[in-house]
Phi, psi and omega in degrees: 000126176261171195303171207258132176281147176229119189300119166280151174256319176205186216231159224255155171314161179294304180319276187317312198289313186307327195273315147301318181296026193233335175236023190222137143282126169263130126328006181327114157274129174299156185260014169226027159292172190270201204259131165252093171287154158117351187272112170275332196247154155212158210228128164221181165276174183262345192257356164250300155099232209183088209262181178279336173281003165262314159313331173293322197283008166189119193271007173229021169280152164222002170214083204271122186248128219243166170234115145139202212265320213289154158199045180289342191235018162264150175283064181328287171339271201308303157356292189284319194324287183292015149103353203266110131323129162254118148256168190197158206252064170236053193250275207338310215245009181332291172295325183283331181298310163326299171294327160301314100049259187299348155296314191303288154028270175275342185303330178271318160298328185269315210053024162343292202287302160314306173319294170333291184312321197264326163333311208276300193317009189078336193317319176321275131045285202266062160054017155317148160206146183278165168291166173299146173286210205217109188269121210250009187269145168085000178270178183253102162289109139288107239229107171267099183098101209263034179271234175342278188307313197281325183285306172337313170303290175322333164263323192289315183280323142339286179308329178283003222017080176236145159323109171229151175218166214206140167229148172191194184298329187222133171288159197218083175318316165285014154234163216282012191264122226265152169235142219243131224250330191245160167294266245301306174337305179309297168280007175269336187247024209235126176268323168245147168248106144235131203269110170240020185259196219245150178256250193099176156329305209296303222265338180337092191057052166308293210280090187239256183258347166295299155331312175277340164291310185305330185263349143105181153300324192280327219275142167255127156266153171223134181244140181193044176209275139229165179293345171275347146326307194253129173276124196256004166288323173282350192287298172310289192311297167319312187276344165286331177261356207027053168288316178255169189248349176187191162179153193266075222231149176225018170203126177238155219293296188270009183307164357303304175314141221209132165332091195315332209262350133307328165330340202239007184298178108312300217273002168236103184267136187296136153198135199243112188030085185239353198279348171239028175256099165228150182317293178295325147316311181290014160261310172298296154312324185266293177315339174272322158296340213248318173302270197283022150284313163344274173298308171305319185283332180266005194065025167271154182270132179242163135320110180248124176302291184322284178357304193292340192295320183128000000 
């Protein structure tokens, strides 16, 4: 029998493609081809996502299989209207984004990354000392957006005897972390603000020059959540003036391409949409793509994102 074809929608790691070709004929579309009937799956990223105009180009999808957490740049809305199944990975990566979350943290607070440099510059060397960092036990996490990731962050910075408090659409009595209903709030009693919420419209330059004068000089942001959170001109400008004292950043508004004028900070540390890339999360993610195209092609039930809208 032969395999069954899976549309790529736009191209995918060497791993995942490798782990599909192996029970699929894989497909790569150009994004100004024309319409491909005959394709029920299609596989995109999650940092691509899925628009209504890739669904007109293949009239016989029913399933869009996304690789990460995010789904913000998928058309849900269209999805279900035509009937179009979503998956998406966002159990897999839960823990490492946390934990990255809480590197930057300190990677910014500590000036880790900064330090490194002036060790490899000679500086130590030639009797140079750095200024004091910024200590974080006994300190205010403030956590913008409490779902997975974030009530992770929230234990994980709890277990550090850290302070936690949390904003979002909604409050969630049951848990034990104070919520706090505006950003501005948050970040004024917040030592760290880290944004862990989903991006889109709703959320779009949430973080902006008012939120960074409120989280103060002393104050760090860490983004693990997209780059479209942060107005980063205002960002920039707060770190030019030491309004904010560093900041943790893994996504930025234009990646891969990234503001030049962060490049030369101290007071920043880099990463590029790096927090869930560990060898066992990309095992875990790719295995979970490979299950629920699995469970669709057999008529089993899977987590369907569209589905879920109502």
């Amino acid at each position: 029998m032969p395999k069954e074809a899976i549309l790529l929608a736009v191209p995918v790691p060497q791993d995942l493609h490798d782990a599909l070709a192996a029970e699929y004929t894989l497909v790569a579309q150009d994004a100004a081809d024309g319409p491909h009937p005959g394709f029920r799956i299609a596989v995109t990223m999650a940092k691509d996502g899925a628009d209504a105009a890739l669904m007109d180009r293949l009239p016989e999808l029913r399933l869009i299989a996304s690789m990460g957490a995010g789904l913000d740049r998928i058309d849900l809305t269209t999805a279900r209207h035509r009937g179009i199944a979503v998956a998406h990975t966002p159990d897999e990566l839960t823990d490492d984004v946390a934990d990255f979350a809480i590197a930057l943290m300190f990677a910014a607070a500590r000036r880790v990354a900064a330090a490194d440099r002036f060790v490899r510059a000679g500086r130590w060397a030639a009797g140079e000392r750095m200024a004091p960092a910024i200590g974080l036990r006994g300190k205010t996490v403030g956590i913008v957006g409490l779902g997975r990731i974030g009530q992770q962050i929230a234990r994980q910075a709890s277990g550090l005897g850290m302070a936690v408090a949390w904003t979002g659409p909604r409050p969630k009595p049951e848990l034990p972390w104070r919520h706090v209903p505006d950003i501005l709030e948050l970040a004024a009693l917040s030592d760290v603000l880290i944004l862990a919420s989903p991006g889109g419209p709703a959320t779009r330059h949430l973080v902006d020059a008012a939120v960074l004068n409120a989280l103060g000089p002393r104050g760090i942001l860490v983004n693990v959540a997209r780059g479209s959170v942060v107005d980063e001109a205002a960002l920039f400008a707060a770190l030019e003036e030491r309004r904010i004292a560093g900041a943790g950043l893994d996504v930025f508004e234009g990646e891969p391409r990234i503001d030049p004028r962060f490049l030369a900070r101290d007071d920043v540390v880099l990463a590029p949409h790096y927090a869930s890339i560990t060898a066992e999360t990309r095992t875990a993610i790719i295995a979970r793509m490979i299950s629920d195209i699995a469970a669709f092609r057999a008529g089993d039930a899977f987590y369907d994102a569209a589905a879920a809208l109502g």
